[in-house]
Backbone of each chain as ProteinMPNN parsed JSONL, in Angstrom:
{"seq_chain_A": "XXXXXXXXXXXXXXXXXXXXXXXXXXXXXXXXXXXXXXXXXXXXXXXXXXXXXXXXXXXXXXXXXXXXXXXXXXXXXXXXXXXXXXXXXXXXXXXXXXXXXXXXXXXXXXX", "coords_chain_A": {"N_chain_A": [[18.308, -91.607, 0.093], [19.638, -91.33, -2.151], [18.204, -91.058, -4.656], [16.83, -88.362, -6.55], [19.692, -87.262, -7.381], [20.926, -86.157, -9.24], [19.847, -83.706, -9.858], [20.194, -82.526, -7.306], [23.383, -82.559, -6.987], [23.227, -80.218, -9.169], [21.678, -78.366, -7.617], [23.458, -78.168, -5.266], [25.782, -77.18, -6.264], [24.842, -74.881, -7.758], [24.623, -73.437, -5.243], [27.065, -72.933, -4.616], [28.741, -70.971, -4.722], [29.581, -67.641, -3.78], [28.721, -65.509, -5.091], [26.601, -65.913, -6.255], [25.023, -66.952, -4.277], [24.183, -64.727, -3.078], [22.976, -63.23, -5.08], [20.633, -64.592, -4.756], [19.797, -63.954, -2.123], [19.604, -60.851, -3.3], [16.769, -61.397, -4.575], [15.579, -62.012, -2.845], [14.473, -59.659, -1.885], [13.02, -58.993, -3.561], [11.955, -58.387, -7.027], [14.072, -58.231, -9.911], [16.276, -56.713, -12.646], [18.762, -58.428, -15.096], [20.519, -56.168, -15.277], [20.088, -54.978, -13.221], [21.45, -56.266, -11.777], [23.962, -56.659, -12.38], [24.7, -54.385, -11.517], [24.506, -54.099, -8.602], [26.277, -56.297, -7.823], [28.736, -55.548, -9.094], [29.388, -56.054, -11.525], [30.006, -57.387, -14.922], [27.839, -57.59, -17.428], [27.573, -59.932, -19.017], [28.809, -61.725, -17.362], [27.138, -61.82, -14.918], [25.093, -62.511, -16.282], [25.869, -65.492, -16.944], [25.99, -66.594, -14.258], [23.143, -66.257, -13.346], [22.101, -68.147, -15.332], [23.281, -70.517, -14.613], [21.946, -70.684, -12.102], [19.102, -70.797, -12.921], [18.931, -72.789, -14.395], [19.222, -74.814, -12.526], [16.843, -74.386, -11.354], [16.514, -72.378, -9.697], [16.195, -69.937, -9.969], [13.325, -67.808, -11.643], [13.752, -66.632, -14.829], [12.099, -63.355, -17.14], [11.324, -62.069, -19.854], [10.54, -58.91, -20.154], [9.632, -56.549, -22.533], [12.432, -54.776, -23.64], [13.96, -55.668, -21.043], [15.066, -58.156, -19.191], [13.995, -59.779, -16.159], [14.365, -60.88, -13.342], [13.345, -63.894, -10.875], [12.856, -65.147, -7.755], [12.706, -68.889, -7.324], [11.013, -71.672, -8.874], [12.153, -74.225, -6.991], [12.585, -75.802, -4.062], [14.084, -76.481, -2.267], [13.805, -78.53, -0.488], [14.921, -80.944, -0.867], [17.423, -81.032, -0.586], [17.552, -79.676, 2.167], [16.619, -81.965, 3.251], [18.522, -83.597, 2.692], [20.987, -82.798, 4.269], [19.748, -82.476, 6.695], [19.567, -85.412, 7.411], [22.473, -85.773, 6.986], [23.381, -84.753, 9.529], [21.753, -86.054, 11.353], [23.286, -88.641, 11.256], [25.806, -88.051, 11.439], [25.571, -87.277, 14.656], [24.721, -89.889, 15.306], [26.91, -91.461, 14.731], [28.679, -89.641, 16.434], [27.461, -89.976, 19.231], [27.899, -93.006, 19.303], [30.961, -93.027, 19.372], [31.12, -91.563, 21.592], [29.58, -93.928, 23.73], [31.793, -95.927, 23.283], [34.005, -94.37, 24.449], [33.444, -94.278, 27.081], [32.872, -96.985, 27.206], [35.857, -97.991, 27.161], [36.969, -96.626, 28.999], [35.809, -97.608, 31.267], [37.095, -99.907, 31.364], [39.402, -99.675, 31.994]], "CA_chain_A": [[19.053, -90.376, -0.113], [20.385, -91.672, -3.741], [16.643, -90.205, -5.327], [17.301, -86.738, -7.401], [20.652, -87.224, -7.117], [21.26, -85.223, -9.912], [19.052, -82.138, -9.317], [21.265, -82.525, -6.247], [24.449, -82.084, -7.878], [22.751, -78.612, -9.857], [21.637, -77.067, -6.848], [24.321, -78.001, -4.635], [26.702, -77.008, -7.664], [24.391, -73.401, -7.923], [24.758, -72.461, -4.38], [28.872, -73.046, -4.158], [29.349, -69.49, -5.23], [29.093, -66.607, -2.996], [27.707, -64.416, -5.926], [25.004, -66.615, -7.049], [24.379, -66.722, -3.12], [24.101, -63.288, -3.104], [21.854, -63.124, -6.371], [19.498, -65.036, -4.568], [19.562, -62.955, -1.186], [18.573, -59.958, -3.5], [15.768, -61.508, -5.436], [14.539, -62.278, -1.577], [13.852, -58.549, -1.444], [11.97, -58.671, -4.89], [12.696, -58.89, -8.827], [15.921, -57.581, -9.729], [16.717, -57.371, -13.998], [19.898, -58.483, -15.019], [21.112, -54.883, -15.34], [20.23, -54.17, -12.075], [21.9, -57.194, -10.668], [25.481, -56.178, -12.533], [25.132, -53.069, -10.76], [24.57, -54.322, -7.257], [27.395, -56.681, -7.616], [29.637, -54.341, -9.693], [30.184, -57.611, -12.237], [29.735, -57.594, -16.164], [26.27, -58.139, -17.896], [28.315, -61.289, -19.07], [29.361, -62.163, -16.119], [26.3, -62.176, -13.989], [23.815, -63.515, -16.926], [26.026, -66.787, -16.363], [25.686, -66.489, -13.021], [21.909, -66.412, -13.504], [21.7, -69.018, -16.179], [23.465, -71.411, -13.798], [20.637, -70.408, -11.007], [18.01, -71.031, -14.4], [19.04, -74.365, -14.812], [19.224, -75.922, -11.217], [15.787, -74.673, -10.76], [16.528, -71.692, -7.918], [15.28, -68.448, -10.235], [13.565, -68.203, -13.425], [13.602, -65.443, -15.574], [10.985, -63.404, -18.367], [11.587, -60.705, -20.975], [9.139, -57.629, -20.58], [10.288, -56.153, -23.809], [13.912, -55.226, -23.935], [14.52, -56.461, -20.081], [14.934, -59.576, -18.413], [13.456, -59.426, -15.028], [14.833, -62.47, -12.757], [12.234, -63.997, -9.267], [13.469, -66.598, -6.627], [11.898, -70.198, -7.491], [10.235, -72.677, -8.139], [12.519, -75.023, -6.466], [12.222, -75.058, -2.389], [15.494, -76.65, -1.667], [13.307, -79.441, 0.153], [15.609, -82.167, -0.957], [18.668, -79.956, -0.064], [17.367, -79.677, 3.361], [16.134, -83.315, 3.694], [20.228, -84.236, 2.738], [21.122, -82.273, 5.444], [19.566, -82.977, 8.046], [20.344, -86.726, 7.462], [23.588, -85.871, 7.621], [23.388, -84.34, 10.483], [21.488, -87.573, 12.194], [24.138, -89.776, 11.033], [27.012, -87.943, 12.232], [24.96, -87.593, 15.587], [25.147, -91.174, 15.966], [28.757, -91.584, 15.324], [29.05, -88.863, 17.799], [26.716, -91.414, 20.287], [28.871, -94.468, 19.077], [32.699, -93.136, 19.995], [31.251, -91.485, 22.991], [29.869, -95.124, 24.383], [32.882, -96.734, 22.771], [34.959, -93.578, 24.909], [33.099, -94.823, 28.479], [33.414, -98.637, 27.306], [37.231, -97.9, 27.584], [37.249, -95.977, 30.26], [34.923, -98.537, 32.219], [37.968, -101.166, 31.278], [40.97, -98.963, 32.497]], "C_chain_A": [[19.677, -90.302, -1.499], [19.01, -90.761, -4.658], [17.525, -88.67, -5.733], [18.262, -86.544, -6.828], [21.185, -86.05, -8.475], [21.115, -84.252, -10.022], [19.662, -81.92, -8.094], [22.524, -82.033, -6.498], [23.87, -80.741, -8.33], [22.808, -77.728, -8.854], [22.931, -77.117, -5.861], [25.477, -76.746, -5.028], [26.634, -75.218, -7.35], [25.298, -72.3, -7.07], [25.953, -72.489, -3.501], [29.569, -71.993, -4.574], [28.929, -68.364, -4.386], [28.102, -65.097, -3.423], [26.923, -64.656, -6.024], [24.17, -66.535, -5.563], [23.63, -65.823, -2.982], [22.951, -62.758, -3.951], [20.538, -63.742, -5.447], [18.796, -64.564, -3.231], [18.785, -61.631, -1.896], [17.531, -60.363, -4.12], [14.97, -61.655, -4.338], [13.868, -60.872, -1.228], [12.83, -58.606, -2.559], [12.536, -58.411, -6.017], [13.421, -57.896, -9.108], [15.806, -58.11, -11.616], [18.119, -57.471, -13.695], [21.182, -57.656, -14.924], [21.131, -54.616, -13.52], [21.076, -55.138, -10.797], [23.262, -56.796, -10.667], [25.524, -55.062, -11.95], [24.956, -53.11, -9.394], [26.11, -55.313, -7.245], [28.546, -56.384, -8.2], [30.68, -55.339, -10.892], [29.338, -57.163, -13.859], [28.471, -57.903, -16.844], [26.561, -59.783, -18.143], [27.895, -62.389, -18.048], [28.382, -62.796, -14.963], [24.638, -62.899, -14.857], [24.429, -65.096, -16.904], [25.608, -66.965, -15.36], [23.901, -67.553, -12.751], [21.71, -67.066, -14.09], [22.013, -70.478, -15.067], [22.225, -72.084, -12.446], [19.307, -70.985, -11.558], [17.749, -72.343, -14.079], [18.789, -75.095, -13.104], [17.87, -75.267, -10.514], [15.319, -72.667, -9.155], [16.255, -69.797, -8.528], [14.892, -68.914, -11.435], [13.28, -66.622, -13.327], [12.515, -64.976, -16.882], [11.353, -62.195, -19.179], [10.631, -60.181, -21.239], [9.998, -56.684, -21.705], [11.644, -56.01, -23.892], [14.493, -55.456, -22.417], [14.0, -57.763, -19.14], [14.806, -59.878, -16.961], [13.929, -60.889, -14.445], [13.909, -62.623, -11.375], [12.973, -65.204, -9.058], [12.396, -67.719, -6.986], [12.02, -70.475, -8.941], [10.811, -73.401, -7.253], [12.853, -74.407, -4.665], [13.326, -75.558, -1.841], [14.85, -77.331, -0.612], [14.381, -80.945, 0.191], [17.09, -82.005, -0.178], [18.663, -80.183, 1.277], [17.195, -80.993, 4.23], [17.654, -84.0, 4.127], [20.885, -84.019, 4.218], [20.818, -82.369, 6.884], [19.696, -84.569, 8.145], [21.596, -86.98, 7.433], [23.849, -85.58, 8.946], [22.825, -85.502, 11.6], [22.731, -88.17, 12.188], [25.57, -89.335, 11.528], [26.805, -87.839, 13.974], [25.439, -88.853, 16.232], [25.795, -91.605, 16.207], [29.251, -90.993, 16.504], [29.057, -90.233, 19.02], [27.622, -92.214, 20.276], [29.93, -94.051, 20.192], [31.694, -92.628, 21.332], [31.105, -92.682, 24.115], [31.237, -95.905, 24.276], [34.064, -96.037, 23.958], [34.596, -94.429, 26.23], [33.222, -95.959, 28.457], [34.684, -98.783, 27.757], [37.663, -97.85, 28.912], [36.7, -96.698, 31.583], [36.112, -99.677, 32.828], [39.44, -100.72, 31.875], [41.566, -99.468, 34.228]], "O_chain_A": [[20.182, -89.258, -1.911], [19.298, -89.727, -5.262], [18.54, -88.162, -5.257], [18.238, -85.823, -5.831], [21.934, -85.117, -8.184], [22.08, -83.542, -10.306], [19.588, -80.724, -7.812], [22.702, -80.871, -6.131], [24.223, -79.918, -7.485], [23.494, -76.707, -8.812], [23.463, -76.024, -5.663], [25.869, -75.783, -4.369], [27.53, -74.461, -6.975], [26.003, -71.325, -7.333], [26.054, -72.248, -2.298], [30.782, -71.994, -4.782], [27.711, -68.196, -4.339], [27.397, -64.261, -2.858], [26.048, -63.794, -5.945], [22.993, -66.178, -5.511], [22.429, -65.987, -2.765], [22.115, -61.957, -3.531], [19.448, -63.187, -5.585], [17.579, -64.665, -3.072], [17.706, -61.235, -1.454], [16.98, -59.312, -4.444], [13.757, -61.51, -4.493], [12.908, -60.809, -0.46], [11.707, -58.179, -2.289], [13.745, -58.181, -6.0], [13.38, -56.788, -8.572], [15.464, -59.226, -12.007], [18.715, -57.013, -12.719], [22.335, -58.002, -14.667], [22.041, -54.163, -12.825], [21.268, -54.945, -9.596], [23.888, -56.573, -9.631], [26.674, -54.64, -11.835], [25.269, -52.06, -8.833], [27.028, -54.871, -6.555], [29.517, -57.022, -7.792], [31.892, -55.405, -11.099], [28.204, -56.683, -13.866], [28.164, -59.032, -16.461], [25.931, -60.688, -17.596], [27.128, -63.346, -17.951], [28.591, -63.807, -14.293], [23.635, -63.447, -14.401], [23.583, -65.988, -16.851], [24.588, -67.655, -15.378], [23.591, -68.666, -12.327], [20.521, -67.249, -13.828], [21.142, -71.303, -14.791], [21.856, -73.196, -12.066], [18.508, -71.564, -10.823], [16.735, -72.889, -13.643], [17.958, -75.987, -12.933], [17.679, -75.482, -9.317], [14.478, -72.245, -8.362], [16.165, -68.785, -7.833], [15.395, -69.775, -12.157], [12.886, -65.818, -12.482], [12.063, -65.863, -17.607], [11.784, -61.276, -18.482], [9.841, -60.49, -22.131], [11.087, -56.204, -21.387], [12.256, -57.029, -24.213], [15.724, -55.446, -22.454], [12.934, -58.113, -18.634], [15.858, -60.359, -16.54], [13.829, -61.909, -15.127], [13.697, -61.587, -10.745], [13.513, -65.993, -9.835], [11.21, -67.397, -6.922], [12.674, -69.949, -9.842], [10.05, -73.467, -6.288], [13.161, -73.311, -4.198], [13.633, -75.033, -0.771], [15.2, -76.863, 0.472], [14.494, -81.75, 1.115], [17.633, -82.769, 0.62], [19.601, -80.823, 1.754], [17.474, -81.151, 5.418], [17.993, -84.592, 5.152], [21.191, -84.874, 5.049], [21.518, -82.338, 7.896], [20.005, -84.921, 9.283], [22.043, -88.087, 7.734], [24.667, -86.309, 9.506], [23.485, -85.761, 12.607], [23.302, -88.202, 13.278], [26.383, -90.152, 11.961], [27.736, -88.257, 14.663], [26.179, -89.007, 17.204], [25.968, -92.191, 17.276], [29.975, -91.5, 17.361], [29.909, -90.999, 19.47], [28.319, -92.252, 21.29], [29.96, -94.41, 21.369], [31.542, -93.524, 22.162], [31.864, -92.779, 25.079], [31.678, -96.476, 25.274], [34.925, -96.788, 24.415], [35.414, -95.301, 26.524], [33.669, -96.45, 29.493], [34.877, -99.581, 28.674], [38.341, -98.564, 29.651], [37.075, -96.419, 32.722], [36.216, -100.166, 33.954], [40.379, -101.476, 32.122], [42.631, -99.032, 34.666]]}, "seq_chain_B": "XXXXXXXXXXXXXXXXXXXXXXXXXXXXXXXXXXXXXXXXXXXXXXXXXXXXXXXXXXXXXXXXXXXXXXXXXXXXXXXXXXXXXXXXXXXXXXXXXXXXXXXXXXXXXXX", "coords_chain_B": {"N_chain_B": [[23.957, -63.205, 6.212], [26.256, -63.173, 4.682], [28.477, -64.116, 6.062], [30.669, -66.66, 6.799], [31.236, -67.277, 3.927], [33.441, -67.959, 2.174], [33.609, -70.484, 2.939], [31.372, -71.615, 3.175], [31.091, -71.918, 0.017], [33.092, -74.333, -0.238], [32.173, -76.334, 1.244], [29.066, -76.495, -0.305], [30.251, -77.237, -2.671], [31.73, -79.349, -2.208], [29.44, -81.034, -1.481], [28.141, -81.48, -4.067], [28.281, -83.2, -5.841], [27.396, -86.9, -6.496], [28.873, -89.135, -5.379], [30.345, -88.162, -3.782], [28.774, -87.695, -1.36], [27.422, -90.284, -1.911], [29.658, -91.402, -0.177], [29.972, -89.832, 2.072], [27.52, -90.501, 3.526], [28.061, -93.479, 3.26], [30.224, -92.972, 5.349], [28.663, -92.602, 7.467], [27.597, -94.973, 7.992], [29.821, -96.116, 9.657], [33.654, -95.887, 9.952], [35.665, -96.25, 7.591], [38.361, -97.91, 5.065], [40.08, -95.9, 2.612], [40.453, -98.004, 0.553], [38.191, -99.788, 1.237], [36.168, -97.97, 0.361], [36.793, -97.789, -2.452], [36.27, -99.895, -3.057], [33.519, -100.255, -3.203], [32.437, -98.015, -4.448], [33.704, -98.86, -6.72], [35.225, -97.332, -7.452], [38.455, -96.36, -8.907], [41.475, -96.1, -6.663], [42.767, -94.136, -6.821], [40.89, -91.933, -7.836], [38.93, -92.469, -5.814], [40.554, -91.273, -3.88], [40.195, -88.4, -4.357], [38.266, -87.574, -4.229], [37.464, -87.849, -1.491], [39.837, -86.32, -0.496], [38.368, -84.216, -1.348], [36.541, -83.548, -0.149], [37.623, -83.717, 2.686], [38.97, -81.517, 3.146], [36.676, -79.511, 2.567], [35.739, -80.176, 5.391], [34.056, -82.143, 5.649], [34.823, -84.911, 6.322], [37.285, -86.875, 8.033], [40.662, -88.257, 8.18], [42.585, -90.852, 8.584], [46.159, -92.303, 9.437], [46.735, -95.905, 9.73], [49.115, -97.369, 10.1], [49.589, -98.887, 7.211], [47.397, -98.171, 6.232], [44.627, -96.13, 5.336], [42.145, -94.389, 7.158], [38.883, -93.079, 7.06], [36.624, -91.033, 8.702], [33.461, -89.679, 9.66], [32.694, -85.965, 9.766], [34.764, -82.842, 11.272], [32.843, -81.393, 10.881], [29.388, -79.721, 11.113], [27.043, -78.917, 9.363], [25.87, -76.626, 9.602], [25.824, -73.881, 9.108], [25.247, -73.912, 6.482], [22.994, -75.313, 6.487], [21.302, -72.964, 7.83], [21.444, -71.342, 6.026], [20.092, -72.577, 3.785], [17.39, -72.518, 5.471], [16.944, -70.073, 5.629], [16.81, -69.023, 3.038], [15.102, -70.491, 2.208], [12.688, -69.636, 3.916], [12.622, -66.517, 2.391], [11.95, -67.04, -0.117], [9.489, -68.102, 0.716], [8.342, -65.896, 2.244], [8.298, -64.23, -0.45], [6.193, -65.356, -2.327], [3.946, -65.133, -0.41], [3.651, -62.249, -0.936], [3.286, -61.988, -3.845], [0.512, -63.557, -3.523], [-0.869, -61.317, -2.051], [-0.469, -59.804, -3.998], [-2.25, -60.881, -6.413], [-4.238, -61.109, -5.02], [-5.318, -58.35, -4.41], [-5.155, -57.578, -7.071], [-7.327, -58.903, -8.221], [-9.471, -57.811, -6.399], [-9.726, -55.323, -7.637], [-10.966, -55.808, -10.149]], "CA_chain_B": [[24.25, -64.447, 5.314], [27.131, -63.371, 3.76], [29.401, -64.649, 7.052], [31.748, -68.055, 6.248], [31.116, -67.448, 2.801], [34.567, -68.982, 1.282], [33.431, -72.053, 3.681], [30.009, -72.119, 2.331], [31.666, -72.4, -1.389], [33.395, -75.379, -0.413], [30.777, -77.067, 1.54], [27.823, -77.072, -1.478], [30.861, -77.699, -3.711], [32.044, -80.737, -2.163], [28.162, -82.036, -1.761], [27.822, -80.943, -5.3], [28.698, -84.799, -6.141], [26.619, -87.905, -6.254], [29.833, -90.262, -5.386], [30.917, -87.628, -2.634], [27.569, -87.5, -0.98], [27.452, -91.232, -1.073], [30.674, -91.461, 0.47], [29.442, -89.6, 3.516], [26.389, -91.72, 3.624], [28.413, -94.915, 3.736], [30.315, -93.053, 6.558], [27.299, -92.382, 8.3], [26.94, -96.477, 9.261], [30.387, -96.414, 9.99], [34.642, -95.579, 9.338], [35.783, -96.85, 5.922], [39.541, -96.902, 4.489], [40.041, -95.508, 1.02], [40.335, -99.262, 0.31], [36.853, -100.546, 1.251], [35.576, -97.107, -0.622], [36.814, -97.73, -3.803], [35.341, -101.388, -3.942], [31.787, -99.926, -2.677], [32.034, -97.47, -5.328], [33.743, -99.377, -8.241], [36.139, -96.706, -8.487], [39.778, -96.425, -8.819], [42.005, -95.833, -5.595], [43.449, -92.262, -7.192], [39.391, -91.452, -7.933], [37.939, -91.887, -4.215], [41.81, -90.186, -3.406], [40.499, -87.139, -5.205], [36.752, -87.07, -3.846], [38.188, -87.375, -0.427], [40.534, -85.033, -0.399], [37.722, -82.581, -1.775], [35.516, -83.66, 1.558], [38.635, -83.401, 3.997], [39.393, -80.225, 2.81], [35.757, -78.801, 3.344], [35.653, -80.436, 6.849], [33.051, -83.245, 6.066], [35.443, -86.098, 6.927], [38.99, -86.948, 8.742], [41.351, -89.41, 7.549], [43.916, -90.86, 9.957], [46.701, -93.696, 8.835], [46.873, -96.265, 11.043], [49.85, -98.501, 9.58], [49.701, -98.963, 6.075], [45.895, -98.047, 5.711], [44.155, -94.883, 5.666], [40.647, -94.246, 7.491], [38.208, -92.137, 7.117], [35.272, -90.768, 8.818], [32.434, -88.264, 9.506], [33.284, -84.871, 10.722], [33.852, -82.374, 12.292], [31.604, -80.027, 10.224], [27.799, -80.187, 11.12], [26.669, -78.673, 8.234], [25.154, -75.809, 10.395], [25.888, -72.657, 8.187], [24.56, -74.67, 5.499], [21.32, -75.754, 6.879], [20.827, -72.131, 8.217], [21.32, -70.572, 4.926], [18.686, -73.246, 3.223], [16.401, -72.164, 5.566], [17.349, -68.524, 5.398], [16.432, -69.341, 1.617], [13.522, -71.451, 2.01], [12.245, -68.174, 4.358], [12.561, -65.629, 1.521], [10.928, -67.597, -1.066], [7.929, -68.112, 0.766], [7.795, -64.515, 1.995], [8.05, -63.776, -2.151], [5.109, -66.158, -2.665], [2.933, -64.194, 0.112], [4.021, -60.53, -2.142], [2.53, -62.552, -5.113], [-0.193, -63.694, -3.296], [-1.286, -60.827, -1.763], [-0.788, -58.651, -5.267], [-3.007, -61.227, -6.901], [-6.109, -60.634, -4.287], [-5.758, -57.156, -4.818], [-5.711, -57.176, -8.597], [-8.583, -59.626, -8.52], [-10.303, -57.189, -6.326], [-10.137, -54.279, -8.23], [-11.357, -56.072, -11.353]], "C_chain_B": [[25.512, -64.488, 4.744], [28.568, -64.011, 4.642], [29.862, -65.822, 6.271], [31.365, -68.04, 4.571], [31.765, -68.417, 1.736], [34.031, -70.525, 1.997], [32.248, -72.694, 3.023], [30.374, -72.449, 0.552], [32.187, -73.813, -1.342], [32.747, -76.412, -0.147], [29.883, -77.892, 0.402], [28.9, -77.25, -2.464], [30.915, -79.379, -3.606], [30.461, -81.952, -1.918], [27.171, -81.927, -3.3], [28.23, -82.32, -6.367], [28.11, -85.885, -5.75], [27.656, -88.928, -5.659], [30.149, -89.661, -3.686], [29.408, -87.457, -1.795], [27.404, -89.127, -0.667], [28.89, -91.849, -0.342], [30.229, -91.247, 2.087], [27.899, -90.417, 4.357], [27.097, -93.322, 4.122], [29.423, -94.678, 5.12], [29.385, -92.926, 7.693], [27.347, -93.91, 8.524], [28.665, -96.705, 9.405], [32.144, -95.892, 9.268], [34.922, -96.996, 8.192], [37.326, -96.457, 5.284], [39.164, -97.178, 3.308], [39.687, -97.044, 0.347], [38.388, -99.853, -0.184], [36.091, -99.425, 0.764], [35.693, -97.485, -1.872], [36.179, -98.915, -4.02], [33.849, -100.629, -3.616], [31.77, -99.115, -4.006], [32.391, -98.092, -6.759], [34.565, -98.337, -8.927], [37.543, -97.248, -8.298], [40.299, -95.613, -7.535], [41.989, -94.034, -5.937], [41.798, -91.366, -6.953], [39.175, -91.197, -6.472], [39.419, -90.814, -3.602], [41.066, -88.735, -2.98], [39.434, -86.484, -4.545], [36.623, -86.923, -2.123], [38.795, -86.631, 0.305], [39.422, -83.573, -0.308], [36.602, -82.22, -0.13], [36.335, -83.698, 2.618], [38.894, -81.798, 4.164], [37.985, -79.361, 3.196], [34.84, -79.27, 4.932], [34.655, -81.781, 7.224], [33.536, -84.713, 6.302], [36.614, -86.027, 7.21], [39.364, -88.165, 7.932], [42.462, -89.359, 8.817], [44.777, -92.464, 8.922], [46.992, -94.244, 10.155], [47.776, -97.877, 10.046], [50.003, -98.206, 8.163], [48.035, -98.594, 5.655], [45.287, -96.479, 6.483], [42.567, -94.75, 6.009], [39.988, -93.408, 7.502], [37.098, -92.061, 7.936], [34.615, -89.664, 9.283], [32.6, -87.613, 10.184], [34.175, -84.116, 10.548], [32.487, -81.424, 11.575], [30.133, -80.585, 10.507], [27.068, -79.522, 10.535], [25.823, -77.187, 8.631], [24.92, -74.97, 9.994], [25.02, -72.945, 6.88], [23.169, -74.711, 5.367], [20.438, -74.364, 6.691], [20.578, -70.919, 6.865], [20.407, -71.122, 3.817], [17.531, -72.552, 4.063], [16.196, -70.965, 5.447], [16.227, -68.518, 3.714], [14.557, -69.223, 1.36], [12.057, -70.337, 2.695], [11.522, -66.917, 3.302], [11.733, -65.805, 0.557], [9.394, -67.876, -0.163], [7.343, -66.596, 1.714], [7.44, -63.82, 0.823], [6.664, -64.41, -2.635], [3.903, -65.292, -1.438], [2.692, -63.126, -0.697], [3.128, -60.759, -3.306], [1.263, -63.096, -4.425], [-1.741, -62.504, -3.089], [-1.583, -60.039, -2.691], [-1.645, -59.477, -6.174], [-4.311, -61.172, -6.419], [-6.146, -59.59, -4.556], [-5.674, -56.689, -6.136], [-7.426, -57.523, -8.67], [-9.604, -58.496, -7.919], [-10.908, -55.872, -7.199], [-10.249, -54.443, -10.24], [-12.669, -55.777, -11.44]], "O_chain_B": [[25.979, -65.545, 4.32], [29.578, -64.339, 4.02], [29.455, -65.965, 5.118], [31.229, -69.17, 4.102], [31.278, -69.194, 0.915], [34.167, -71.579, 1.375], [32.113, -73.809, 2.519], [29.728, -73.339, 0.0], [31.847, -74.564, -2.256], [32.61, -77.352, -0.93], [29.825, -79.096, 0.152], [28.324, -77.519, -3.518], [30.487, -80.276, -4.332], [30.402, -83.168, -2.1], [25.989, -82.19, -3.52], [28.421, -82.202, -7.578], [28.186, -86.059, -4.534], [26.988, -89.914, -5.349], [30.191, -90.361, -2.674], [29.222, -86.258, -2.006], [27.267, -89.475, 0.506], [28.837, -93.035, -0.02], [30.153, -92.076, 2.994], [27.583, -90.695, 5.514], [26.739, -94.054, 5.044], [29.6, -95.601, 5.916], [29.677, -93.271, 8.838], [26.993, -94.089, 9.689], [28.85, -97.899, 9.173], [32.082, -95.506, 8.101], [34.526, -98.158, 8.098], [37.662, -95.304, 5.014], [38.418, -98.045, 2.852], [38.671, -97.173, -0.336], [37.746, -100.12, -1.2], [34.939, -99.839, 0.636], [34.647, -97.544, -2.518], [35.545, -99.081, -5.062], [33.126, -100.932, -4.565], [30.974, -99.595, -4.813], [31.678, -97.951, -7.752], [34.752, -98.187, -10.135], [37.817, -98.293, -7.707], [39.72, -94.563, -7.257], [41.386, -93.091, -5.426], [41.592, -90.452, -6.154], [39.205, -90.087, -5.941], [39.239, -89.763, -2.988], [41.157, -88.108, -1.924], [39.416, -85.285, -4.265], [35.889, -86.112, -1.559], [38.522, -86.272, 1.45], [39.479, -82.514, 0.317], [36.199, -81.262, 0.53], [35.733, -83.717, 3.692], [38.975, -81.128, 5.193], [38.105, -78.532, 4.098], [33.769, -78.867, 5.385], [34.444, -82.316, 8.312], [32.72, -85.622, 6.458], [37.233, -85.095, 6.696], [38.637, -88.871, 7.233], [42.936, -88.503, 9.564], [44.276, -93.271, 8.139], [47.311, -93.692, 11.207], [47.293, -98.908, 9.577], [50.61, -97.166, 7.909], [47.683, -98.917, 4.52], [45.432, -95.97, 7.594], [41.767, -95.011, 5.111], [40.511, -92.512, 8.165], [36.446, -93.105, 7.962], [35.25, -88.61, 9.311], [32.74, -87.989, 11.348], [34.789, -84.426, 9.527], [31.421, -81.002, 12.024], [29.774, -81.714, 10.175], [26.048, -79.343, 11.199], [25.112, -76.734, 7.735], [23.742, -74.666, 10.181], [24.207, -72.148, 6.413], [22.408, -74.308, 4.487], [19.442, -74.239, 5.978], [19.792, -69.973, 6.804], [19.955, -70.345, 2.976], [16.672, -71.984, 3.388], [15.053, -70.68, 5.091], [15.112, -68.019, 3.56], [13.606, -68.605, 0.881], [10.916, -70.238, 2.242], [10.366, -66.495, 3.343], [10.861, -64.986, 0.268], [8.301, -67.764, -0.718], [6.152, -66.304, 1.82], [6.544, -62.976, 0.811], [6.063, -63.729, -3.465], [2.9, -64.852, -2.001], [1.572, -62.999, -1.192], [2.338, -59.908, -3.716], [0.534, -63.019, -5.414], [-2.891, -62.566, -3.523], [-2.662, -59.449, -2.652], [-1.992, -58.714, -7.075], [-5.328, -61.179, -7.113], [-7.195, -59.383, -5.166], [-6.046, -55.552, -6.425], [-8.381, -56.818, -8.997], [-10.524, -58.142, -8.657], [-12.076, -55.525, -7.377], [-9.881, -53.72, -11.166], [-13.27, -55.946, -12.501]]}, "name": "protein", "num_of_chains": 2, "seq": "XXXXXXXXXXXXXXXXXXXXXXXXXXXXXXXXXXXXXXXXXXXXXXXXXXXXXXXXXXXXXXXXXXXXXXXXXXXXXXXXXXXXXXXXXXXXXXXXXXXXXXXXXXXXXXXXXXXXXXXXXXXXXXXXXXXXXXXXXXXXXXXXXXXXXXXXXXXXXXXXXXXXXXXXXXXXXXXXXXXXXXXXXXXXXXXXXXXXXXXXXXXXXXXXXXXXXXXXXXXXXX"}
């Protein structure tokens, strides 16, 4: 679980914002420029080309410049590792679960 | 998607850390006070304090004092919103990759 620990950190990082969330809900309908993104979320050209640069970098849109606009699409990255984390957490607290609950009836066996 | 949103910020924040990530990993085989964290990691007491705090606070571990020593471990959060919004994700993007699929057979055809 230590492996692309750092590309870990990025996307985790990305998708700890409810905007950038959001950015990536509309690109699920289909390509969205950066103009048209500040005007769905009613945020700054500024404002939401960070946004999107952040998204850039950890892999979770890229972007292309058809002459003077910058058109943004969902990917490459599949959030496979993301998901892998996850559900190994989810085992491992499982088991703890398992544990105290025998550990609860060991007690209770001894009462 | 846009439900627990502020929760989902803290969530991929606090797994937005290679130290805090293996933290929950080393609770995963078991509880751990701050103590026997900071030697595993090689940090300073105040440090795992800080990375602790940030994973108590978004629900992925408890702390209890029991005397002079503080314990931690995994829980209650089961990462569930989380998961469901990766796959939510992981969904969209490969409906976007059909869209592109399908608009590349029908260019090709009408070449």
């Amino acid at each position: 679980m230590v492996q692309c620990s750092v590309s870990l950190d990025d996307s985790f990082a990305a998708l700890s914002d409810q905007t950038r969330r959001g950015i990536l809900e509309r690109l699920g309908r289909g390509e969205a420029s950066i103009s048209d993104l500040a005007a769905n979320f009613e945020m700054s050209l500024t404002g939401i080309k960070k946004h999107v640069s952040i998204l850039e970098h950890a892999g979770l849109l890229t972007t292309e410049k058809v002459g003077r606009v910058r058109s943004c699409k969902l990917g490459p990255r599949r959030l496979q590792d993301e998901s892998a984390w996850i559900n190994a957490y989810q085992q491992m607290l499982a088991e703890r679960l398992d544990h105290l609950e025998a550990f609860l009836e060991h007690t209770k066996g001894n009462e």
